[in-house]
Structure formats: C-alpha cells, structure tokens
N, C-alpha and C positions, 0 to 999 in steps of 0.2 A: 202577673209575669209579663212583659213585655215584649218585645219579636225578636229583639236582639238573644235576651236570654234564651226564649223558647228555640231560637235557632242553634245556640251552642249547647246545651242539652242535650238536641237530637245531633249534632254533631259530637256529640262526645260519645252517646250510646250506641252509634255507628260502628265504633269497631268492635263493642260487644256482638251485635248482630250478626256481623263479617265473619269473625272469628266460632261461633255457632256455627256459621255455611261451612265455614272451613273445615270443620273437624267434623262435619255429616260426611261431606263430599269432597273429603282431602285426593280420593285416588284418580274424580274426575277433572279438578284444576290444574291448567295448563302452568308451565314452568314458571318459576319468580321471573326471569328475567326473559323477554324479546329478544331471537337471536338476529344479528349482523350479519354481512358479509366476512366470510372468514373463519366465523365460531364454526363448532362441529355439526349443528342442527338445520346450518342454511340450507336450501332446496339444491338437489344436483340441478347441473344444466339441464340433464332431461327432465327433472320434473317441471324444469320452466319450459323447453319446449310440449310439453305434452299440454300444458297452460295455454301456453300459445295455439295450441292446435285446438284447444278449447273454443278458443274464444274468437275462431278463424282469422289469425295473424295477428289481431290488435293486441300483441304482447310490445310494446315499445321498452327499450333498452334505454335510459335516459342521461343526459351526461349535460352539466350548466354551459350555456352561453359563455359565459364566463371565463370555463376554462382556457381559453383558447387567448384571452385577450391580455394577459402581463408579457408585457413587453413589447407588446407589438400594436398597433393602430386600431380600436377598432368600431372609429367612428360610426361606421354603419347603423353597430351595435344602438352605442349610447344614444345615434336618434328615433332609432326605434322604440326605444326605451319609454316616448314621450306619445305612441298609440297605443291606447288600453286592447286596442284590437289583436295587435301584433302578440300582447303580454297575454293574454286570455289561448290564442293559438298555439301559445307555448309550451306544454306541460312543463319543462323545468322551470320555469318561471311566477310569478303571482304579481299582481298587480301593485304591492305594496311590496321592496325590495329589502324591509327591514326595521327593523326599530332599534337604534342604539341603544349597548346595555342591556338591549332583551331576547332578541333574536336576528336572524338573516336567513333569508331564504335558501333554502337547500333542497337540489332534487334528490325525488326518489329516486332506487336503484332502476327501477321498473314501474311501467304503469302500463294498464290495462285501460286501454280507449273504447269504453265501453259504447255499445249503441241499441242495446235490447238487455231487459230484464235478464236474461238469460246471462248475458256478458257479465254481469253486476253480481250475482249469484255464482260462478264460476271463479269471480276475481276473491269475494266473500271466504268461499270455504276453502279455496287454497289459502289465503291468506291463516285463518280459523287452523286448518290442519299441521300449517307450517310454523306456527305460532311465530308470524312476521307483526311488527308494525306497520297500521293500517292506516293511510289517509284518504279524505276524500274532497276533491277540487270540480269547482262547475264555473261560478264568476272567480272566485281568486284572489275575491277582494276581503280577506280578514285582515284587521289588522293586528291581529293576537298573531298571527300567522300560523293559523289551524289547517290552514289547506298544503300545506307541505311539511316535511322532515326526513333528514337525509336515511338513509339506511331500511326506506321504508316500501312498499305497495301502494302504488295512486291507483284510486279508480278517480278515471278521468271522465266527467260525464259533458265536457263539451259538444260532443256530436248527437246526444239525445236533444234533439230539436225542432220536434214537430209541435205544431198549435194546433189545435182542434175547437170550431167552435159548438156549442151547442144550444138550441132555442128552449130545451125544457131537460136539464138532468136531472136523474134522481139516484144518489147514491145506492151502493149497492149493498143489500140488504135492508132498506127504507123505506119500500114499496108502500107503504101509504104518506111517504113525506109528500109536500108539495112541489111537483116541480118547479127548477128554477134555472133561468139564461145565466149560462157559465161557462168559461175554457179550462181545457183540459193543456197542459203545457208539459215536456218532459224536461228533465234533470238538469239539463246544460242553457236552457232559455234563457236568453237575457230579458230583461224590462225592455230594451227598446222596443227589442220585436215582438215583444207580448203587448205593446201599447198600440205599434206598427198595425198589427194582425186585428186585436179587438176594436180598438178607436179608430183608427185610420178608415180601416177596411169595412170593421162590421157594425161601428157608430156607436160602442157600445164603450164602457169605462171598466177596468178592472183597478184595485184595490195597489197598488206596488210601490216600489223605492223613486226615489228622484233620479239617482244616478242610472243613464242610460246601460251602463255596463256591468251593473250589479245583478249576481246569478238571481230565479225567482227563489229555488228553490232551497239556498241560504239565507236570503231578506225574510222569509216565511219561518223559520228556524227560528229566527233571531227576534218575530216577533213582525217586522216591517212596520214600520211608520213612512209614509209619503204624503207631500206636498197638501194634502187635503186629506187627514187622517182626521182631523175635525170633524168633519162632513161623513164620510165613507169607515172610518174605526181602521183598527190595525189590516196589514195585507192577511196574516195570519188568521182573522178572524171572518177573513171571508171563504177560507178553503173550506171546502163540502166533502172532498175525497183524496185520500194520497195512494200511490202504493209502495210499502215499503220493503226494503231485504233487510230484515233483522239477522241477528249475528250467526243463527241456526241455518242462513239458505234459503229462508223461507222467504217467498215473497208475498205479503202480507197487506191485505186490503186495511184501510184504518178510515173511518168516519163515525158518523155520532152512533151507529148502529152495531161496525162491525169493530169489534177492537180501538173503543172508545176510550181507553187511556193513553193506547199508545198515540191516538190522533189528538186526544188533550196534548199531551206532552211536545208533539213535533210542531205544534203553534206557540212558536215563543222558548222551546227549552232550551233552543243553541245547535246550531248544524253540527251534524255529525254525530253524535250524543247516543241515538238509538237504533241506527240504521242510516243505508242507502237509500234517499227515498228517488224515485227514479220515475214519478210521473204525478202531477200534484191538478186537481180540477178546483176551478175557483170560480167565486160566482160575481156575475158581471149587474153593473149597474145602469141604469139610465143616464144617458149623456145630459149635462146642462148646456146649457147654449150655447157659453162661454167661457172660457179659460183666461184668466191675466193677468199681469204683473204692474206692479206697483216699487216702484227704486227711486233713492235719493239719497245724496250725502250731507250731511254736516258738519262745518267744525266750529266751535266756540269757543268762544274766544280769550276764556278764561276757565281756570280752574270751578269757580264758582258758578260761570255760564254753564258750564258743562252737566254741574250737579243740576241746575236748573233744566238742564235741556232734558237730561236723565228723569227726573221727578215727573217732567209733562209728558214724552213719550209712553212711558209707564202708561197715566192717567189715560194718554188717549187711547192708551193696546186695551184697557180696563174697559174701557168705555162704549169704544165704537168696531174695535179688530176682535175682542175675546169670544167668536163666535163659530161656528161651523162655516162661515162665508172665508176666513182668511188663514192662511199658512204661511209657514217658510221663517225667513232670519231679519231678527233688528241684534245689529252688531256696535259693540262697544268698544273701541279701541284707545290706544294710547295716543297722544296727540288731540285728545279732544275730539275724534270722533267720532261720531253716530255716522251709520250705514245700515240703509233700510235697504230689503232687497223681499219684499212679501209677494205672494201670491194667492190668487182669490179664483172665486168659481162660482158662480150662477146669479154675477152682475157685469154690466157691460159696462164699455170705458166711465160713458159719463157718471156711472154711480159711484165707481172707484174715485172717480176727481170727489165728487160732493162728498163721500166719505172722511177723504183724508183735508177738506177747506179749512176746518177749525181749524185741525192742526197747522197749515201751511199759514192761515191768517197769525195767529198766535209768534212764529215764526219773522213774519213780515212788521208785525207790532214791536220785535225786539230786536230789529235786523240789524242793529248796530250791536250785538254780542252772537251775532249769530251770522254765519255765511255758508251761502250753498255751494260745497265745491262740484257735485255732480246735479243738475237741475234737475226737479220731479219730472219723472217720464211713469207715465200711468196707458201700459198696453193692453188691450182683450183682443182675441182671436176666437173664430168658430173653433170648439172646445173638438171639433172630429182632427182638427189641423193642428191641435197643440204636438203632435210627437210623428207628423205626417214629414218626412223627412223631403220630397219634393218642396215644400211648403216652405219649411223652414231653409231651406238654402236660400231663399231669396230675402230671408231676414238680417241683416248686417250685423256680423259677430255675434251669432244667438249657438251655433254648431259648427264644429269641425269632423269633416269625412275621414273614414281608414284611408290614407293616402296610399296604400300598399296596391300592385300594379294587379289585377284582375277582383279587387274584391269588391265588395258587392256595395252598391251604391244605397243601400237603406242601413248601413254601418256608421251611423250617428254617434255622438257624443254631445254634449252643453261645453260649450267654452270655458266657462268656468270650473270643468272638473281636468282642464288641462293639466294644473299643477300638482293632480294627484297619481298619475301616473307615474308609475316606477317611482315614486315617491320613497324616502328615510325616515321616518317617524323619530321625532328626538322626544314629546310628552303626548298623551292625548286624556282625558279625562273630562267627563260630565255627571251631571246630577240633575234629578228632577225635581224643578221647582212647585212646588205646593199654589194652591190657588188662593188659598187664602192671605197669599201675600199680594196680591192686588186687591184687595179691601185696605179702606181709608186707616184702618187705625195701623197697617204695616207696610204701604207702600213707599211711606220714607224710610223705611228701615232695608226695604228692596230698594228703591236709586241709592241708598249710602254704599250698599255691598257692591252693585255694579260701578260705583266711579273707583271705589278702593281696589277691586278687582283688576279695573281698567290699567290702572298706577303700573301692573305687573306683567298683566299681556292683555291682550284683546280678549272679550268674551262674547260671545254670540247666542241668543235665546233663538232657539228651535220650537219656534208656538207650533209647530203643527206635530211636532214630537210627545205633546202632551195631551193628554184625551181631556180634559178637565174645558166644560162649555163647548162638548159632543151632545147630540139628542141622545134622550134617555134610549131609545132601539140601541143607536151606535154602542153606547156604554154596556148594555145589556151583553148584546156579541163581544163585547172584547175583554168581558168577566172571565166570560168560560175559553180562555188561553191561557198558556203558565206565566206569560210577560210578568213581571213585579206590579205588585196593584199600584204601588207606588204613581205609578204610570195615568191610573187613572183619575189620581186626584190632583195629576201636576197641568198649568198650564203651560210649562215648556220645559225643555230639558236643556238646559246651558251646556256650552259644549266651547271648551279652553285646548288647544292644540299648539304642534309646534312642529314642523317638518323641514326636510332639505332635497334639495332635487335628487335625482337618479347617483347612486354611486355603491360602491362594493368592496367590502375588505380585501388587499391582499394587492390590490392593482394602484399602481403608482401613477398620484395625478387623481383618481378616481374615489379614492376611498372616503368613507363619512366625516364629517368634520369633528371627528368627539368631542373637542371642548365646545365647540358652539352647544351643539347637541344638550350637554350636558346642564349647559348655562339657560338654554331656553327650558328645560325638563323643569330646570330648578325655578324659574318665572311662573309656570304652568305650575308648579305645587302650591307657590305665592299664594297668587291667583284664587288656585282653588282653595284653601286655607281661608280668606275671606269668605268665599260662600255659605262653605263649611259652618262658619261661625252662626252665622243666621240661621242654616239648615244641616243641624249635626248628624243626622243619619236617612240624608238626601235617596241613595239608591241611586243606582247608574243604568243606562241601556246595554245590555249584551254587547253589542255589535258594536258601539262609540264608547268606548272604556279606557279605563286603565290596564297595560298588560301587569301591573305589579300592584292591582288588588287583592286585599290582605285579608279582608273579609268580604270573599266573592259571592259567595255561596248567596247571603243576605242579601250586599248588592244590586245583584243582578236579577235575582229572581224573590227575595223578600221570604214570607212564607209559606210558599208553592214550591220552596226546594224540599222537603221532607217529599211531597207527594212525586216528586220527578224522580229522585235517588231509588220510589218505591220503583216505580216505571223500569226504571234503567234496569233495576236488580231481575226484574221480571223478561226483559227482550234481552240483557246482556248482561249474565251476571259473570262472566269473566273477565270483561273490558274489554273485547275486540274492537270496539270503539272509544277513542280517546283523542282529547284535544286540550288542549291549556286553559283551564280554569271554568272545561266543558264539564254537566252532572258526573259524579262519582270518579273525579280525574282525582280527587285527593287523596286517592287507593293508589295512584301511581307515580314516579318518581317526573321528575319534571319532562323530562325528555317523552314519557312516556314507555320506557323497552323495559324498566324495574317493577316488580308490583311492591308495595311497601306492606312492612311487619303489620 
C-alpha cells in the first residue's frame, strides 16, 4: 500500500470514528453551527464587559482601516500599508491583505490583547463557553490567512514579548535531561528581536525564519526552516519547552517529558491547530565566526544557453553548495535568467570567492553566451552583527527602519521583503524537491523541468528549505517533528508565486487587479504542472502553499497526519480551534462557524 492510499483510508475511516464520539457524547457537543453577531446565542454586552474586566480592559472592539477609506483620500493609509511594522500593530489588519479568489482579510468583532497566560486562558473559555469563532494572531504573516476571520475572537498575542536568556535549561519534568543554553521567548516575538537579544547581545545563535517580521511562535508551528537549516535543522526542532492553553483552559506544559504528544505535534503541525501556545524556550547554538552572502545575476543569451547555464549551475549546487555550509535561493526566471542570491556560514569572504571560481571560470570560458547583469558580490560579516541592527544601517540597502514617529530603533526589516507587505497573493505554490535528482543519471531531467517551468513564471529553489545534505545529529532532531518527511529527503523546496501590491475590495482605484491575478494564478499552475511531472506527489511546506490544496492533509504533513488528527482529537475534540486546511479542519465547513455531517 502506498502513502497516498494509506492516507485516504485513514481519511475515510475518520468519520466512522467521529460519528462513534458523537453518539457516546452527543449531549456534551457544542452546537452544529458558530454563532455571529446578531443570531440568538451571541454574548450580551455585559457578558463582554465582565470579559473585559477579566482581562483588565484588553477587551479591544475592532473595526478595519478600511472602512473609513471609500470615497474619500486615504493616502496615509495606503503608505502605511508598505511597513510590516505598522501591519503587525494593527489587530484588524495582517500582513498579507488577501489572496484573490480565496480569501480577504477581515477583522474580528473583538480581540483580547493578551499579555499573561492568564489573559489567553480567559479569552479561551469565554470564547469555549460562548461557542464563538476562535482565532489567533502574533506575526500575522499566514498566507492561507489563518490569523483572521470576520465574526470572530482574536487573541492577539502581540504584546507577549519578553526574551529570557538562559545558560543551562532543563525542561520541566526532565530532571536528569542534560542541561542546555536556550531562550525562552513569548507568543508575540518577532525573529528580529529574538536574533537582536540572542546573537546581537548574548553571541549566541538561535534556530528561526529569514523574514525579520515573522512571529516565533507560528514559524515553530509551521515547522521553520531558516537561512541555515542545513547546518542548524528545522526552528521547531530545536524547541525543548512550550506552554500551552488547550481548548479546556488549561495551561499546559508540553516537552519530551511532560505531554510529549502534544509538544510532538506543535513542531511542525500548523499554528493554531492545538492550542494557544503563549511561551516557547528554544535551544541556542554556538555562533560561527561568520555569516555571508554570496549574489549575482545572469542572463543567456539564448534559449539553448540558458538550458546550458541551468544543467551547470545544477552540477555546481551538487558539487560544491549541497552542504550544511550554504542556504537561501538560485532563481530561474523568464527572460533567461538565473539569479543567485545564497547565503553561507562558517567560511569567510575569501572561501566563498574560491568556492564559487569554477563556476565564475566556466562562465567567463562562455562569455559570449553568457552576461553578467548584476556582478558577483560575495560578503561575510562577524556572524554576532548579522541581525545587529546598528550594524546593519551602515550597510547600503541591506534594511529599512519602522519609519513611524517614536518607534523603536531595533524595528528592522531586509529590503527585500519590502514588497511583501500588505501584499495580494494572486498564486502561491511549492514542492519539495527529492535529492536524488542531483545525481548524474537525473540531473538533466532536473535542468529540463526548471527551463520548461521558467517558459511560465519564474521558479526559485529554497536549498535551505530542504534538510537532505544536513549531519546525520541535524536529521536525527528533525525526525522527531510532524513537518512531512518529505522534507527530509528533499534538497530544496521550489517555490513559484505571484502577487500584486496593497489593495482592498470594495474601494475605488484600490481594489485587486482580478484578471491579472487570475492570469498569473493560471502561469503559476503552468509552472507547477511541469514540476509535477518529474515529481508526481512532491509534498508541499505548511506555511509556502497552495490555499486551494486538494489533498492537504498528505501534502503538507505526508504520513504524520493520522498521528496529529489523533493529538487534536485528544487536546480538542470539539474544534475550538480552527484554521484552513489546519489538522481536523475537514470536520468544518470552510469558513469554519458550521461543523459538517
């Protein structure tokens, strides 16, 4: 039997199971349906203020940016729109403003600003009691768009934000584990200043995402892959303790010790899934000496240059990059070209230059089919000053600061995640590529699929998105996570998109472009179609997906969804938690307020 099969199987004998709970414990299941604003079961105003007086006033009443803006001017607005910082402060807002065709950002009625276990626990069993729809927002950055839905209860954990470092943890209940240097970070941390705090300050390396602005404690959900996952294994895989508010109130310690499913489960099963987790400790690594980047562009000058440029880059990722030393993107685009933008870790400039000679020789041997439009620029920096934000202001277009008038001057972002902001999603979709398509006898079958790919939209390989030429330790820890194993036998995860700047239905001048949208969605299925063909049942990242994967379940988590669906039914077998094509979401009607037959 197969995974495919083995997984629709257990997907079919799912609602046999479902249907046995139901009819043991039909008198303790809450309503088919999530009520609204309006229906007969919403909460009176006093039961929201008695909420509020809970939760000493963080009961926020929320109403979109948005509304205010048809008709009338509101440029302020729309340039705001382009700091992730502004978008994260926002509770009716999210970082990603929509996906044509699939969703749009909509505030909750209400959110609770949580800022202590206690606040998260309050927002929890009202919600539980009231049998509201339930979401939960920290970075903001889904692009399934799981951290909002209109009609609903945000726990908002932005203001959980304290770091804590520590020189010897030991989880609790572990007491003969071995100690080990790690931070403890809460719910609403961002990566910059979890990089800020441990590398800057205490010289130390923590495990996290690229983008400065992505929450810890949803890249951890989702599994995390950063910049040097090669090297270091997934973020998730280096968490040692969480604590979480499962759907009962409880707040609930989870490590290898104490409620070791549900801590299996919240590395890698998808934010939001099993709980609020509201304080995550992770364990910190040995700084290398060095941090650095390695960019250049080319285009070729023929179609037939091109497959050749394709064929050799390949050979030389196989050769001299497929290691724990190198991360990041070689991008394939339309127009012929190649765009290298990699980064490396525990060699200095000049090894990165001797590294990449061959290749640049080879290059210069063809040069008349070959032209460099951006010239190799190969940088290293003391690896304590990579995300040291004094540091980097003095690097020419490396970050841009929150331009907002008192905020805080270590409110970094990378330049190049400008145009993700307030962003339109028109396609997004990836697959993890298998390792054994850099061996000789498939690597032309790999450069045929990336030039055909190219023909449709750009494609970009995420080597450091695939664990596959990790040390066997790395691979070891990043077994025991729910990520798709998939994961660990790919050496990159290709990743085809397509987006449009800030804009909003409903406002004139402003709203999404749908035919574009629709035309790039339909490039991006191309695209991916080619891959496909080479790799028929590739598996995709949680977190860089398709919102209209058809078979998610497999996708995303392979088969580690049976053991997660068990998890969920154990911390929440009602669905107080729910998110789009989050574990055991297929019990619920899209929107999430219906529970289905």
């Amino acid at each position: 039997m197969n995974r495919r099969d083995f997984l629709r199987i257990t997907a079919a004998a799912a609602p046999i199971v479902i249907s046995k709970w139901d009819a043991a414990f039909a008198n303790t299941l809450p309503p088919a349906g999530r009520v609204r604003p309006g229906d007969a079961g919403w909460p009176s105003g006093e039961a929201w203020e008695k909420l509020s007086q809970t939760v000493d006033g963080r009961l926020l009443k929320l109403n979109s940016p948005f509304d205010n803006c048809a008709g009338v001017d509101c440029a302020q607005l729309w340039e705001s729109l382009s700091n992730p910082f502004f978008l994260g402060d926002e509770p009716a807002l999210t970082q990603t403003l929509g996906w044509v065709d699939a969703w749009t950002s909509r505030p909750s009625t209400y959110a609770v600003a949580v800022r202590s276990t206690r606040d998260v626990v309050a927002a929890i069993n009202f919600a539980r009691d009231h049998n509201l729809r339930l979401v939960i927002k920290g970075g903001g950055h889904s692009y399934h768009g799981t951290s909002n839905a209109a009609d609903s209860l945000l726990v908002w954990t932005r203001h959980m934000d304290t770091v804590t470092i520590h020189d010897a943890f030991v989880p609790s209940g572990c007491e003969g584990q071995q100690p080990a240097p790690a931070v403890s970070v809460g719910a609403g941390v961002l990566w910059g200043k979890a990089y800020n705090e441990v590398t800057t300050r205490a010289g130390r390396y923590v495990q996290g995402g690229g983008c400065l602005t992505v929450g810890v404690a949803g890249l951890i959900q989702s599994g995390g892959f950063g910049s040097f996952s090669k090297a270091y294994g997934l973020a998730a895989a280096s968490l040692l303790e969480a604590e979480v508010v499962t759907a009962d109130g409880e707040a609930r310690t989870a490590n290898a010790c104490t409620n070791p499913d549900l801590y299996w489960a919240i590395k890698g099963g998808g934010g939001g899934s099993f709980g609020v987790i509201t304080r995550l400790t992770l364990r910190t690594h040995a700084l290398p000496e060095f941090f650095g980047l390695a960019a250049m562009t080319i285009r070729a000058g023929s179609d037939e240059s091109y497959k050749r440029l394709i064929a050799r880059v390949m050979e030389f990722y196989a050769d001299a990059l497929f290691n724990p030393t190198w991360g990041e993107q070689i991008v394939f685009r339309a127009g012929n070209r190649l765009v290298i933008n990699m980064l490396f870790q525990g060699i200095d400039e000049k090894q990165a230059k001797a590294t990449w000679q061959p290749f640049l020789d080879w290059l210069k041997e063809a040069e008349t089919d070959f032209r460099l439009e951006a010239d190799p620029v190969f940088i290293a920096a003391p690896a304590r000053h990579f995300w040291d934000p004094h540091f980097l202001e003095k690097v020419p277009g490396a970050v841009l600061f929150d331009d907002r008038p008192g905020a805080s001057a270590d409110n970094i972002f990378w330049t190049g995640n400008l145009r993700e902001a307030g962003q339109v999603l028109h396609g997004y979709q990836s697959a993890w590529l298998p390792a054994s398509l850099l061996g000789s006898h498939q690597r032309e079958a790999l450069a045929e699929m990336l030039f055909a790919a190219s023909r449709h939209r750009s494609v970009a390989l995420h080597t450091n998105k695939g664990l596959a030429g990790a040390p066997p330790a790395v691979l070891e820890q990043v077994r025991d996570t729910a990520t798709n194993p998939a994961a660990f036998q790919a050496f990159a995860l290709l990743i085809c998109a397509a987006g449009g700047p800030s804009a909003y239905p409903g406002i004139a001048g402003r709203e999404p472009d749908a035919a574009k949208a629709r035309a790039d969605a339909d490039a991006v299925g191309k695209a991916m179609s080619e891959v496909r063909r080479l790799v028929p049942n590739a598996g995709c990242y949680v977190a860089e997906s398709d919102f209209f994967e058809e078979h998610w379940q497999e996708a995303f988590w392979g088969t580690n969804y049976p053991r997660l669906l068990t998890v969920k039914d154990r911390y929440d077998p009602d669905g107080l938690f729910f998110s789009h094509h989050g574990v055991g979401s297929e019990r619920w009607s899209a929107d999430g307020f219906k529970r289905r037959a």
